[in-house]
N, CA, C and O atoms as a printed pandas DataFrame, in Angstrom:
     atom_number atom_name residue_name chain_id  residue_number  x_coord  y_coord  z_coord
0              1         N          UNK        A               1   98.440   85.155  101.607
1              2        CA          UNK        A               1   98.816   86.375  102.302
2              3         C          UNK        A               1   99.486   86.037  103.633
3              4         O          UNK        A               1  100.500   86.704  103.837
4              5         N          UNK        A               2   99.190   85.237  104.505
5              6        CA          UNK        A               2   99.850   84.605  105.801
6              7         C          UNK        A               2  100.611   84.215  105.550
7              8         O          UNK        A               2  101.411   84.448  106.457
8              9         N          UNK        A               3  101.223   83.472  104.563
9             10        CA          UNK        A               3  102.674   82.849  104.164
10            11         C          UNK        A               3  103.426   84.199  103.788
11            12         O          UNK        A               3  104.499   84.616  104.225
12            13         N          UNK        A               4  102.636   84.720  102.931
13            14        CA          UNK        A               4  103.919   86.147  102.977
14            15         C          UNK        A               4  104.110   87.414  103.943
15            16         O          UNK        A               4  104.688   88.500  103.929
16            17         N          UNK        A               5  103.211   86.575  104.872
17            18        CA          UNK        A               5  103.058   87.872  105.902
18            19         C          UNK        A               5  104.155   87.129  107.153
19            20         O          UNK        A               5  104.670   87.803  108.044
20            21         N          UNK        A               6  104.351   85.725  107.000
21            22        CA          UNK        A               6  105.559   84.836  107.831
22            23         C          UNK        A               6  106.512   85.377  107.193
23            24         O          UNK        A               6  107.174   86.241  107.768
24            25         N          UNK        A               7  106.851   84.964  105.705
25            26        CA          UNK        A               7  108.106   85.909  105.333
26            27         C          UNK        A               7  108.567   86.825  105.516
27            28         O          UNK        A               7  109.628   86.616  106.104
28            29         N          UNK        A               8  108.357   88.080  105.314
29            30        CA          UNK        A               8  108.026   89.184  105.764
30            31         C          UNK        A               8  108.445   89.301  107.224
31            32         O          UNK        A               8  109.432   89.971  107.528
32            33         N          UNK        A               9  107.698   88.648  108.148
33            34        CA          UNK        A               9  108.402   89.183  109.450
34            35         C          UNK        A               9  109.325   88.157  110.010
35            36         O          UNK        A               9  109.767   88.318  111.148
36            37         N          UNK        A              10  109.658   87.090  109.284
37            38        CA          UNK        A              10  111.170   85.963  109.245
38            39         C          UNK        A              10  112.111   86.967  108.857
39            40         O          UNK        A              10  113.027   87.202  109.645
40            41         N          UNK        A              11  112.048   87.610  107.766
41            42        CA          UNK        A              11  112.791   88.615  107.280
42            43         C          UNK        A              11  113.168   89.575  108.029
43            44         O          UNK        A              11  114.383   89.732  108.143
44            45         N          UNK        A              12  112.355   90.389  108.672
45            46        CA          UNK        A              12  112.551   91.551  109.075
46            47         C          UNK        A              12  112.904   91.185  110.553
47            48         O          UNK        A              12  113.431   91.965  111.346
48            49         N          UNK        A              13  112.622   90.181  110.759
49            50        CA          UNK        A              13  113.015   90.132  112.666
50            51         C          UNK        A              13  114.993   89.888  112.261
51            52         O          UNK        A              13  115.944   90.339  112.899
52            53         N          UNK        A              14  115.004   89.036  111.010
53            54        CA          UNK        A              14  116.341   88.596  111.094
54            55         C          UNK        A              14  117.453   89.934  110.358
55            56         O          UNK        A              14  118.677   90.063  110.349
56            57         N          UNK        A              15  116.624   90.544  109.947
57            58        CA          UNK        A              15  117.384   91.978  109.125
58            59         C          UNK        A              15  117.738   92.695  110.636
59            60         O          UNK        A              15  118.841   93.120  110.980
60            61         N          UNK        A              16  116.423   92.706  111.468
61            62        CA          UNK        A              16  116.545   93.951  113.139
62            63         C          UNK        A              16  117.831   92.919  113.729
63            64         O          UNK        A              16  118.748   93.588  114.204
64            65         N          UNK        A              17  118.063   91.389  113.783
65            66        CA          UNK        A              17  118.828   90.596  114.742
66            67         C          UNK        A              17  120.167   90.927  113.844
67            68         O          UNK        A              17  120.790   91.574  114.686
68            69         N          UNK        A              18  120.628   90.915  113.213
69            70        CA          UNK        A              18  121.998   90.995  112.432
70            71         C          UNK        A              18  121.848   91.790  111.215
71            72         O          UNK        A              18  120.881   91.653  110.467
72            73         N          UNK        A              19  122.983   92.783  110.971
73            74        CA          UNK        A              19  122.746   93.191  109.690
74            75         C          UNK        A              19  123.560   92.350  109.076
75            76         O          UNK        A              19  124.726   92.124  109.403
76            77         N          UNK        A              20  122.725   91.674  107.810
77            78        CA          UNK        A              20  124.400   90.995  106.903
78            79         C          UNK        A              20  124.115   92.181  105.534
79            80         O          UNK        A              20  123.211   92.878  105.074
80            81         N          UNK        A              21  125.751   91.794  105.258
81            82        CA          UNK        A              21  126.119   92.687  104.207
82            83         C          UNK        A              21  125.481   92.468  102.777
83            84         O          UNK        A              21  125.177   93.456  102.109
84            85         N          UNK        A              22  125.341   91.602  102.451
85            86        CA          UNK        A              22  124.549   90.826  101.133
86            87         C          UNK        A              22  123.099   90.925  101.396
87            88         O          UNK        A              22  122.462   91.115  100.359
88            89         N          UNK        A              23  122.320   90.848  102.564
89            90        CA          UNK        A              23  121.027   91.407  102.574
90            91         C          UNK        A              23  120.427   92.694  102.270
91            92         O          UNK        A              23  121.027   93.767  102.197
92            93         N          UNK        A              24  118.838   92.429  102.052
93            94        CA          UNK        A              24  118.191   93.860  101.279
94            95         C          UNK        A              24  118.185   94.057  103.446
95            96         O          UNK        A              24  118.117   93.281  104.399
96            97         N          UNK        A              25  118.283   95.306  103.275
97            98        CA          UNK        A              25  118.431   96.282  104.768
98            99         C          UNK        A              25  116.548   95.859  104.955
99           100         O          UNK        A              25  115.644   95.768  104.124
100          101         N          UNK        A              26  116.592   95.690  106.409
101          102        CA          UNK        A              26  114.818   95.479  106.720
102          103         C          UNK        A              26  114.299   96.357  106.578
103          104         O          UNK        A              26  113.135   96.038  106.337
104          105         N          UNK        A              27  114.407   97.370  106.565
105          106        CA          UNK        A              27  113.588   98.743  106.083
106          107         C          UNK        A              27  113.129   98.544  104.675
107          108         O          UNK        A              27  111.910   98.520  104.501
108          109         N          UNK        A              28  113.797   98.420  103.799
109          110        CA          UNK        A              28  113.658   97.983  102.476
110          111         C          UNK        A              28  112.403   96.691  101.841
111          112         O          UNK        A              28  111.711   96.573  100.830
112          113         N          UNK        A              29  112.672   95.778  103.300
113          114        CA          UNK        A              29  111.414   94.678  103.363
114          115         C          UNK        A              29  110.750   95.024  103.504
115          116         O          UNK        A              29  109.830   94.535  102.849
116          117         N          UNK        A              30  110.392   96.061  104.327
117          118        CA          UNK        A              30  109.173   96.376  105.006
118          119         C          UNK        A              30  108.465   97.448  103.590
119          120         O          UNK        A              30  107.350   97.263  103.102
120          121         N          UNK        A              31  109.343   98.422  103.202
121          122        CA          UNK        A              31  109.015   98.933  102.271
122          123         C          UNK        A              31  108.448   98.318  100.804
123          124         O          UNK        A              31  107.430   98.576  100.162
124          125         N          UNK        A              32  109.389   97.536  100.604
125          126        CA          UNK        A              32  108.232   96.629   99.632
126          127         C          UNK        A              32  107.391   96.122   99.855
127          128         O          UNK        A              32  106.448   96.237   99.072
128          129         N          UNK        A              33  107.251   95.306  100.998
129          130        CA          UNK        A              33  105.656   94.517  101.486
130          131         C          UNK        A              33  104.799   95.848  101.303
131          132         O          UNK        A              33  103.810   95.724  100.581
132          133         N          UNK        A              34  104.918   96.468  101.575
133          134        CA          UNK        A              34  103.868   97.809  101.489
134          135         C          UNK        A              34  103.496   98.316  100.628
135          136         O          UNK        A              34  102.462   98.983  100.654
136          137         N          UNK        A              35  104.354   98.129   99.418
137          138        CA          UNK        A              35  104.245   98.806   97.988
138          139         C          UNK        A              35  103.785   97.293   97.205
139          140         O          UNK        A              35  103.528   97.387   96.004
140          141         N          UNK        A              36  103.717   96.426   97.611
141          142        CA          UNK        A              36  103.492   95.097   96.976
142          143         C          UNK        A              36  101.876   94.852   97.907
143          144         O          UNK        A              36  101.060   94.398   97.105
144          145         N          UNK        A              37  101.529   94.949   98.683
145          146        CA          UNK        A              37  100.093   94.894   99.337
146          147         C          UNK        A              37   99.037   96.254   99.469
147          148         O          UNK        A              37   98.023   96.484  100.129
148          149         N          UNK        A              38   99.708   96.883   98.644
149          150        CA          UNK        A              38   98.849   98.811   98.492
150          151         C          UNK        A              38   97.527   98.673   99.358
151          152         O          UNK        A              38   97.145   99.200  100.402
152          153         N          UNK        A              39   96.910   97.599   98.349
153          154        CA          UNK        A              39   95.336   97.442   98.290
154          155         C          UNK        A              39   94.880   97.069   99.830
155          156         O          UNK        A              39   94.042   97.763  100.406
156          157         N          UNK        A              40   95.612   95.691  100.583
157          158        CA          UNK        A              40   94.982   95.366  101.773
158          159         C          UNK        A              40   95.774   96.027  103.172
159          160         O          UNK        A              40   95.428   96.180  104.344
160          161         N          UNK        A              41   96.947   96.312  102.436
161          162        CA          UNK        A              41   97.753   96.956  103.904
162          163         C          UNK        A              41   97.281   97.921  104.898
163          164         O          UNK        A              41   96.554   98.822  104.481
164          165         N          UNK        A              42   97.560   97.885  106.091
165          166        CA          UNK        A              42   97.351   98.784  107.225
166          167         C          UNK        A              42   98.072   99.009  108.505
167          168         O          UNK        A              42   98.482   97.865  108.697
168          169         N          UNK        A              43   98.379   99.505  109.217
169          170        CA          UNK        A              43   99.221   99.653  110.458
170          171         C          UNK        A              43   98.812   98.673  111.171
171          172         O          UNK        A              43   99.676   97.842  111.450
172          173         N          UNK        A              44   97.289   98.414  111.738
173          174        CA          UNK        A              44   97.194   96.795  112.530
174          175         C          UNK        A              44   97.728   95.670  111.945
175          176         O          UNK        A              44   98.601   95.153  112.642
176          177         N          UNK        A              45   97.535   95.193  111.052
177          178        CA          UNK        A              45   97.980   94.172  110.134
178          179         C          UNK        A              45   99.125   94.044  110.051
179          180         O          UNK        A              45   99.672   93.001  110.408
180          181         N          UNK        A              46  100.053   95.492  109.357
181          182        CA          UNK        A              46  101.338   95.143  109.584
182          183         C          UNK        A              46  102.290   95.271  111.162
183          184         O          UNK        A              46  103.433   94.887  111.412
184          185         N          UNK        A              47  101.407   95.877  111.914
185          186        CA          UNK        A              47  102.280   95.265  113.449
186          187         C          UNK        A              47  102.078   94.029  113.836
187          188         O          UNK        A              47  102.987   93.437  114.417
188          189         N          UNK        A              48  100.530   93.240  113.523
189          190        CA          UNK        A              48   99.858   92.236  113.699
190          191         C          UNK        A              48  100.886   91.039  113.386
191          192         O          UNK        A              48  101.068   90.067  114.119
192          193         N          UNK        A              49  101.593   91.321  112.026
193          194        CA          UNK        A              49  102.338   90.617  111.034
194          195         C          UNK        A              49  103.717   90.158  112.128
195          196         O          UNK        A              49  104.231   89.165  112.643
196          197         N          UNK        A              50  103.858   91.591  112.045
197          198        CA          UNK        A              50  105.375   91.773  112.420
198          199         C          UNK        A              50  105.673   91.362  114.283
199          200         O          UNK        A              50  106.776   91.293  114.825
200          201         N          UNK        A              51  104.567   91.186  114.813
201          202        CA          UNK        A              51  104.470   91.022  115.997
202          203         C          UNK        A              51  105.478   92.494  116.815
203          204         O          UNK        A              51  106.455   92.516  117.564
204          205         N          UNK        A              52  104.640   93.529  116.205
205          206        CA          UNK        A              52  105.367   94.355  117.087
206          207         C          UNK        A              52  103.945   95.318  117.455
207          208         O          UNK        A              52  102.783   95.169  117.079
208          209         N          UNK        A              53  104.652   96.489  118.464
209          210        CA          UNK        A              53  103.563   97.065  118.642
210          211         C          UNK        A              53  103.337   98.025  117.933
211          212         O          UNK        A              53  104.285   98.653  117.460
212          213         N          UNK        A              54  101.836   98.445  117.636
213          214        CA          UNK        A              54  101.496   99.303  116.755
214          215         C          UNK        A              54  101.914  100.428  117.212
215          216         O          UNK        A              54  101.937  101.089  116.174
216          217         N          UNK        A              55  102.233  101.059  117.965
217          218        CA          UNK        A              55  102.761  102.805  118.083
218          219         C          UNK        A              55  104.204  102.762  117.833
219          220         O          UNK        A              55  104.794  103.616  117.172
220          221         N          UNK        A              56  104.704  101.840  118.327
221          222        CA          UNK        A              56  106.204  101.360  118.169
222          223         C          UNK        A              56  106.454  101.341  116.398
223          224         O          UNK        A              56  107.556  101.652  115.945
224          225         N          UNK        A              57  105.736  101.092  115.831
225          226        CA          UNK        A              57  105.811  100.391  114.279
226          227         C          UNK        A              57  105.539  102.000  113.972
227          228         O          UNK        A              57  106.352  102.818  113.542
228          229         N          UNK        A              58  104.274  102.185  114.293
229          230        CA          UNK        A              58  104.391  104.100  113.681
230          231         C          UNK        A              58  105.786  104.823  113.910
231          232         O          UNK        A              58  106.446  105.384  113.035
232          233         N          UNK        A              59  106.101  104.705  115.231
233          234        CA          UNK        A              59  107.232  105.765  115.333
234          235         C          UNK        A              59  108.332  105.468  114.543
235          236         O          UNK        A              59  108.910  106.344  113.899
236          237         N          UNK        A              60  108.719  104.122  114.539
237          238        CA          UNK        A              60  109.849  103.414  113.910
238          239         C          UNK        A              60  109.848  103.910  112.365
239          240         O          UNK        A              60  110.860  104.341  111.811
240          241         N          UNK        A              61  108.882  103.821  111.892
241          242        CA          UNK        A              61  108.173  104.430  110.158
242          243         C          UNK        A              61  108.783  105.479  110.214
243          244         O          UNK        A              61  109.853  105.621  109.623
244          245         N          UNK        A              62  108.131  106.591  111.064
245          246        CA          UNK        A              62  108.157  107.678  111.124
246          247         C          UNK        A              62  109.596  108.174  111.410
247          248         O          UNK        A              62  109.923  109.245  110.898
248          249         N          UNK        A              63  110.642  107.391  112.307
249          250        CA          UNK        A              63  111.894  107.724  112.308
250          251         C          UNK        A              63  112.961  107.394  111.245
251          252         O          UNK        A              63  114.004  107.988  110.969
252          253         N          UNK        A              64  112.374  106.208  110.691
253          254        CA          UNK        A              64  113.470  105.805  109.393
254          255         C          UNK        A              64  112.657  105.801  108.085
255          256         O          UNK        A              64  112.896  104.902  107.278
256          257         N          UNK        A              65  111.830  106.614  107.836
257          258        CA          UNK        A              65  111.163  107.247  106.592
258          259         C          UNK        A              65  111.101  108.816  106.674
259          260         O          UNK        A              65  111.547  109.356  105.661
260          261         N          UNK        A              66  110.729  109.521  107.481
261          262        CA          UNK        A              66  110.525  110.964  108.045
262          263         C          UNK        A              66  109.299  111.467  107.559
263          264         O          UNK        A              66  108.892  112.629  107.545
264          265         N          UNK        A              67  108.542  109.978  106.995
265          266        CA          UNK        A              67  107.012  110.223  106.844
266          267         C          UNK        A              67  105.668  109.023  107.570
267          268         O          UNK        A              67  105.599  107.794  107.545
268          269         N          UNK        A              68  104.846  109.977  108.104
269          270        CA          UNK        A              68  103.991  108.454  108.317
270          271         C          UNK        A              68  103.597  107.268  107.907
271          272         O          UNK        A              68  103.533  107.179  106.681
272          273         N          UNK        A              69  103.355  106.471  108.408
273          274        CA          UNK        A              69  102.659  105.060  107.554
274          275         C          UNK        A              69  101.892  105.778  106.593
275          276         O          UNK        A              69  102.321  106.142  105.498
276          277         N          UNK        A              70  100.634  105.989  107.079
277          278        CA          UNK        A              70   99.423  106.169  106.407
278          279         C          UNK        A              70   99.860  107.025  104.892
279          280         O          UNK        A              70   99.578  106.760  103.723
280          281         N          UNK        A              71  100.728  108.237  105.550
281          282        CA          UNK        A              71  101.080  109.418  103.829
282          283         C          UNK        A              71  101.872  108.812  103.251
283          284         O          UNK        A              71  102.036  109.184  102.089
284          285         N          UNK        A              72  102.741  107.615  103.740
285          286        CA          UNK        A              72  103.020  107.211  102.722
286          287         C          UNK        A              72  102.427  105.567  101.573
287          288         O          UNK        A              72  102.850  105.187  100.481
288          289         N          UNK        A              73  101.590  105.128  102.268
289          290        CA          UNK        A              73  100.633  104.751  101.823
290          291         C          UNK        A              73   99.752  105.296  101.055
291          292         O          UNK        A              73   99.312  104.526  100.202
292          293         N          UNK        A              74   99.307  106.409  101.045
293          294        CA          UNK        A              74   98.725  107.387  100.138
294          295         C          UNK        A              74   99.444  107.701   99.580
295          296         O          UNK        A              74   99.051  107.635   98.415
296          297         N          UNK        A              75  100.906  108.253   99.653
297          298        CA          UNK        A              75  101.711  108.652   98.251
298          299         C          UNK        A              75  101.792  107.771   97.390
299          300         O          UNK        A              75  101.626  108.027   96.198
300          301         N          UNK        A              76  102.015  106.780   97.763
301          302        CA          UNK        A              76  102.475  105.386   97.335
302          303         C          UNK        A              76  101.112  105.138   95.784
303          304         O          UNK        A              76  101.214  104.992   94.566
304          305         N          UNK        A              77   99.819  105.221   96.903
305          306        CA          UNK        A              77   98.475  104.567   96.228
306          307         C          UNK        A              77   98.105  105.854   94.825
307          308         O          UNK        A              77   97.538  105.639   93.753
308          309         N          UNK        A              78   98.694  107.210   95.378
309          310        CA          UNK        A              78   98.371  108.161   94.400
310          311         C          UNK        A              78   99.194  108.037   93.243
311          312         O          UNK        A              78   98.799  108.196   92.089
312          313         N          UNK        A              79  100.349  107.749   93.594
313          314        CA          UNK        A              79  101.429  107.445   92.646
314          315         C          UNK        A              79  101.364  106.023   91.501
315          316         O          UNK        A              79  101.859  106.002   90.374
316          317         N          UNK        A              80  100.695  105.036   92.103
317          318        CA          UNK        A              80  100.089  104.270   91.191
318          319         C          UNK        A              80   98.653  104.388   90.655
319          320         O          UNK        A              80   98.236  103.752   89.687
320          321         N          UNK        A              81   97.887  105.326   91.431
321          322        CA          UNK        A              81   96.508  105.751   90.472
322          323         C          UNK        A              81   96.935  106.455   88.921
323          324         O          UNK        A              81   96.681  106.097   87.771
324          325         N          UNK        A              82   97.828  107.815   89.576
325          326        CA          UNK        A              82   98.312  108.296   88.504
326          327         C          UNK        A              82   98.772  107.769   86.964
327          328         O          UNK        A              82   98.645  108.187   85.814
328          329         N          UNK        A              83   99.412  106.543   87.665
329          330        CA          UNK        A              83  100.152  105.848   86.377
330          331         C          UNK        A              83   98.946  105.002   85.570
331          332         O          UNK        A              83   98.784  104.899   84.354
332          333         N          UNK        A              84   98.131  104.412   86.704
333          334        CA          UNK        A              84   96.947  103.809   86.000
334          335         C          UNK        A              84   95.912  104.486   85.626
335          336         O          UNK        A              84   94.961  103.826   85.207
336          337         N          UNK        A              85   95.760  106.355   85.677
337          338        CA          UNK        A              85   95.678  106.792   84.943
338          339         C          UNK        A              85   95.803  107.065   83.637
339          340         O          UNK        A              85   94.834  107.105   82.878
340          341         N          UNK        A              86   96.991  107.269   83.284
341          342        CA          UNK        A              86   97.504  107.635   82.607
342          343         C          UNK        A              86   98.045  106.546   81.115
343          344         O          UNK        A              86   98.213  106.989   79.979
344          345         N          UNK        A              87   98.190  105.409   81.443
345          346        CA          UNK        A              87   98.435  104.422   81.210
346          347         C          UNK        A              87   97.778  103.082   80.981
347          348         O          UNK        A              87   98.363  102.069   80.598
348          349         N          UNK        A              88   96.255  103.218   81.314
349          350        CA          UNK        A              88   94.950  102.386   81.171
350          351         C          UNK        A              88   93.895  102.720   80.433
351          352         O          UNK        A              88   93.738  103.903   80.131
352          353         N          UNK        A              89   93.178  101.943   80.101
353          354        CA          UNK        A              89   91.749  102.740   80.370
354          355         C          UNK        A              89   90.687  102.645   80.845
355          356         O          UNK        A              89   89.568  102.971   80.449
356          357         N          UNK        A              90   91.326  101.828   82.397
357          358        CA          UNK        A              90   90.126  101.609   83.328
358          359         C          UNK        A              90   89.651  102.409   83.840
359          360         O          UNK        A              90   90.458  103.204   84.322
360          361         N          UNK        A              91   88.524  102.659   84.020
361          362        CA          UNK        A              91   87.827  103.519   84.944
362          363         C          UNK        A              91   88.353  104.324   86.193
363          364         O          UNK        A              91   89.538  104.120   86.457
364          365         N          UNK        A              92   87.775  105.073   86.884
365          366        CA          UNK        A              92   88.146  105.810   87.826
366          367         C          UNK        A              92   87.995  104.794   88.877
367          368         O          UNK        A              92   88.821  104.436   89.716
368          369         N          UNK        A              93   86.469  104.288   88.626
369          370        CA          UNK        A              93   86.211  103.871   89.984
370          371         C          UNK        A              93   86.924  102.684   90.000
371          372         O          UNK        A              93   87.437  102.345   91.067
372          373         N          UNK        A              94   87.110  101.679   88.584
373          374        CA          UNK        A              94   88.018  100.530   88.703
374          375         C          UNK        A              94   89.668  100.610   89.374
375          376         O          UNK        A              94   90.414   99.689   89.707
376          377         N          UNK        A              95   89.862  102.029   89.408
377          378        CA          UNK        A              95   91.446  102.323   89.698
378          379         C          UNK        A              95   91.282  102.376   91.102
379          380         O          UNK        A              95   92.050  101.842   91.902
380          381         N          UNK        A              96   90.181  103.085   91.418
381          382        CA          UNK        A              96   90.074  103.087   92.914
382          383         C          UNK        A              96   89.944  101.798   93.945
383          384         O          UNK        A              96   90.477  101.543   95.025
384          385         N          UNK        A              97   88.884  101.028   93.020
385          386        CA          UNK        A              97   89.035   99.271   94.261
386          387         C          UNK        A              97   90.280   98.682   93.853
387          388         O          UNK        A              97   90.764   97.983   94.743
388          389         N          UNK        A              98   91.089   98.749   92.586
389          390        CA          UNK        A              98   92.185   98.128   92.595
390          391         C          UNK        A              98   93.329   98.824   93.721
391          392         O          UNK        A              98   94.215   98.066   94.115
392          393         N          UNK        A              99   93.320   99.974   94.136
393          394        CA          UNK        A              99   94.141  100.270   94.984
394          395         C          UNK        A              99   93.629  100.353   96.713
395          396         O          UNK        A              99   94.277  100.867   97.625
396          397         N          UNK        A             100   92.139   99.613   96.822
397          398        CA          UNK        A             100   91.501   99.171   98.149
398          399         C          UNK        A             100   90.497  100.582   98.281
399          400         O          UNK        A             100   90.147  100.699   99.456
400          401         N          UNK        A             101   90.052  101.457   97.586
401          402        CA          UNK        A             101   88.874  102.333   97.869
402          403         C          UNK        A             101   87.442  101.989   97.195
403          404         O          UNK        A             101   87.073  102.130   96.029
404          405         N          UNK        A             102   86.733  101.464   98.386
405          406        CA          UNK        A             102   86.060  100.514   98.058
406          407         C          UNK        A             102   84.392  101.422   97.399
407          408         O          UNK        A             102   83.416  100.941   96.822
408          409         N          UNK        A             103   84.767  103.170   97.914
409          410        CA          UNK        A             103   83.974  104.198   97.710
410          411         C          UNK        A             103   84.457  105.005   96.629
411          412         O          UNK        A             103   85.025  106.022   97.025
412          413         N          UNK        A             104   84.415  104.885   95.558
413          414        CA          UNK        A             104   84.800  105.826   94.723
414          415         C          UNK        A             104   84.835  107.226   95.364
415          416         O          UNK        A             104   85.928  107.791   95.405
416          417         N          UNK        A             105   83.875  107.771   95.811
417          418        CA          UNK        A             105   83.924  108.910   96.222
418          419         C          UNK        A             105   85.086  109.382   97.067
419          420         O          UNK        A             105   85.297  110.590   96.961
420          421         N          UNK        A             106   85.904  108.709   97.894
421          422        CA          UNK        A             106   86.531  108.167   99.311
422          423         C          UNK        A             106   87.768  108.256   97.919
423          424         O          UNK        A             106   88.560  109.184   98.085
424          425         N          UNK        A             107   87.981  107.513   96.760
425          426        CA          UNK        A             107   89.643  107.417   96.018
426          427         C          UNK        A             107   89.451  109.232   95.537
427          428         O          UNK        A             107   90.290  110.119   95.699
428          429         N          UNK        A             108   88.191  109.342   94.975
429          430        CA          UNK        A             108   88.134  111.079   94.081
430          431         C          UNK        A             108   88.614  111.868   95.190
431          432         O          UNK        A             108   89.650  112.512   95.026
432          433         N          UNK        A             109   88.080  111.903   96.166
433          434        CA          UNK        A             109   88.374  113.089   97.147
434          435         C          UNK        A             109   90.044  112.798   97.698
435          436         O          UNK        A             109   90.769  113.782   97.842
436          437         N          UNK        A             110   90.594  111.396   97.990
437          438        CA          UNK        A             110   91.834  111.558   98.549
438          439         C          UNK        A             110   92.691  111.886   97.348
439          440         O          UNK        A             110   93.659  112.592   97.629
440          441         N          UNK        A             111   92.531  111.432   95.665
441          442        CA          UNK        A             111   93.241  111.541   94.889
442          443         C          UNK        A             111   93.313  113.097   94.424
443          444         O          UNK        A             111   94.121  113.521   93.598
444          445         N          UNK        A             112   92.294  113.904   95.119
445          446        CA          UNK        A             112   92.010  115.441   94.759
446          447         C          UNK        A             112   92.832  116.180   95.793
447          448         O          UNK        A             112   93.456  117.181   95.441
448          449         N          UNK        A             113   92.885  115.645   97.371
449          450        CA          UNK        A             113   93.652  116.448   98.015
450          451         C          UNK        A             113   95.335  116.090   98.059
451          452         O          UNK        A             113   96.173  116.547   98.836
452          453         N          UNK        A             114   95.489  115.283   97.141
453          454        CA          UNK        A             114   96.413  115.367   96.591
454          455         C          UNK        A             114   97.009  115.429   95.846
455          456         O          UNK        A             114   98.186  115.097   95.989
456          457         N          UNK        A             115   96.463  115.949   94.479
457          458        CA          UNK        A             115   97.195  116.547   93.481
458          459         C          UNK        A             115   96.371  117.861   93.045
459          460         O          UNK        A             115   96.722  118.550   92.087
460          461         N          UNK        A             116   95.409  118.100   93.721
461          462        CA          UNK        A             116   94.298  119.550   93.647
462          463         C          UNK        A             116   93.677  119.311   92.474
463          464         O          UNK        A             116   93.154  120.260   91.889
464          465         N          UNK        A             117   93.632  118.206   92.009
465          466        CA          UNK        A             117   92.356  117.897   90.785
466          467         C          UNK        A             117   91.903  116.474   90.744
467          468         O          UNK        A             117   92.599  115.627   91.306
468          469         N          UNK        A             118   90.659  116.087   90.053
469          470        CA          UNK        A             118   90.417  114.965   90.307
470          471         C          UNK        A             118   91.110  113.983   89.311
471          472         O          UNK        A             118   91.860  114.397   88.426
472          473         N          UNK        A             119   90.745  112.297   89.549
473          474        CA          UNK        A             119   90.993  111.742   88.767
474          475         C          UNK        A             119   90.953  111.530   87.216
475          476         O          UNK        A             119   91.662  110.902   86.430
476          477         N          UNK        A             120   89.604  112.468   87.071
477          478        CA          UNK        A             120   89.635  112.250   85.412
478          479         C          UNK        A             120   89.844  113.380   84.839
479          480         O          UNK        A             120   90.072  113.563   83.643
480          481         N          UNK        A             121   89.762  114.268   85.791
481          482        CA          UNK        A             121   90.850  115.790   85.186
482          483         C          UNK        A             121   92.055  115.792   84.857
483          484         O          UNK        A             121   92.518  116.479   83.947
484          485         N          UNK        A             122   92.812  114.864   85.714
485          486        CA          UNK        A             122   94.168  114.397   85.513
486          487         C          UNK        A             122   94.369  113.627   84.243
487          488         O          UNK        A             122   95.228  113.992   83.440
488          489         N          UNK        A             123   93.647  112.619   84.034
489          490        CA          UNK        A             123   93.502  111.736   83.194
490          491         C          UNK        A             123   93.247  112.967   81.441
491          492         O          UNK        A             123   93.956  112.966   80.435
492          493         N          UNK        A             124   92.081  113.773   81.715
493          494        CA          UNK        A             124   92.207  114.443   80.452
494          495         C          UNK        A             124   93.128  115.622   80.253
495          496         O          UNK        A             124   93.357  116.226   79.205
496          497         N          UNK        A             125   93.695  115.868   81.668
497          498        CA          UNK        A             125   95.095  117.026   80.857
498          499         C          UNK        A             125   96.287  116.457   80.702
499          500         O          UNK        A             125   97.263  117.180   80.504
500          501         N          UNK        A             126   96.407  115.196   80.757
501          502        CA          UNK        A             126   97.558  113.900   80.663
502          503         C          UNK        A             126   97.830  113.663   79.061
503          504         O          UNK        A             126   98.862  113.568   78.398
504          505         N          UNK        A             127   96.326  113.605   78.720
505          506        CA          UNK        A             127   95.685  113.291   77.114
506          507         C          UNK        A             127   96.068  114.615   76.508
507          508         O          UNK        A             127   96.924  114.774   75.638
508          509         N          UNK        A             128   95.575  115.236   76.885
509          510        CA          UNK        A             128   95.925  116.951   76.273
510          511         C          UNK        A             128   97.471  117.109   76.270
511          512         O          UNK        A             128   97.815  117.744   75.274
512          513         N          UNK        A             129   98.336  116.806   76.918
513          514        CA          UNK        A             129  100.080  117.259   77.178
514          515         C          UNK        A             129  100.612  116.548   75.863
515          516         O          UNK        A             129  101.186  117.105   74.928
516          517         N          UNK        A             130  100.233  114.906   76.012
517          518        CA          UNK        A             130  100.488  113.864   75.093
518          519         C          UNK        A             130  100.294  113.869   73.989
519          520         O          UNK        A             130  100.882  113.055   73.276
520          521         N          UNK        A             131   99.204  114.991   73.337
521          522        CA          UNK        A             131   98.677  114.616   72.196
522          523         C          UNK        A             131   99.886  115.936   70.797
523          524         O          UNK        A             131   99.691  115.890   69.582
C-alpha cells in the first residue's frame, strides 16, 4: 500500500507540475486510487499520501468533482455493494467488510439511506425483476 501510495502522489504531484498531453489528467489518478482502495481509503490518508492538506484536498474534491470526498466514496462503495449484490452470493455482511464496514449494521443502514431499502431487499427484488 506505501509503494502505491508513492505512486500515486509521484503521479499526481507531476500531473498538478505539467499537464502532458499523453497523460491520464491527475484528477483521474486520484479518482482511481479511490475506486481501487474503496475498502481502506479516507481523507487523512489520502492527504497524508499526497502530502497535501486535508481541507485543501476536500475543497479541491469538492471543486473538480462537485461532490464530496466522503459521498463519493459512498456512491462509489454503494455502487459496488449493489453489483455484489446482485451478482454474488456472498452475504450481506461479507459485502459489507469487503467494502471496509466492519459493522454490518453501519453497511445496512448506509446502504438503506441510500437506495431506501436494505441490502437483501435489494438483493430479492433484483431476483424477482430477473426471473
Amino acid at each position: 500500500l506505501t509503494a502505491m501510495c508513492l505512486h500515486l502522489y509521484t503521479n499526481f504531484a507531476n500531473q498538478l507540475m505539467k499537464k502532458q498531453e499523453n497523460s491520464e489528467p491527475a484528477e483521474q489518478l486520484l479518482l482511481n486510487f479511490i475506486d481501487n482502495h474503496l475498502k481502506d481509503v479516507n481523507l487523512t490518508m489520502l492527504a497524508d499520501t499526497l502530502k497535501m492538506n486535508q481541507n485543501y484536498l476536500s475543497q479541491y474534491f469538492k471543486k473538480h468533482f462537485g461532490i464530496s470526498f466522503m459521498e463519493y466514496v459512498t456512491q462509489k462503495k454503494m455502487e459496488k455493494a449493489k453489483e455484489m449484490l446482485i451478482h454474488t452470493t456472498l452475504t450481506c455482511k461479507a459485502i459489507g467488510e469487503e467494502l471496509g464496514y466492519h459493522d454490518p449494521n453501519v453497511f445496512t443502514r448506509a446502504f438503506k439511506k441510500a437506495e431506501s431499502i436494505t441490502p437483501t431487499e435489494y438483493r430479492k427484488r433484483h431476483k424477482t425483476l430477473t426471473l
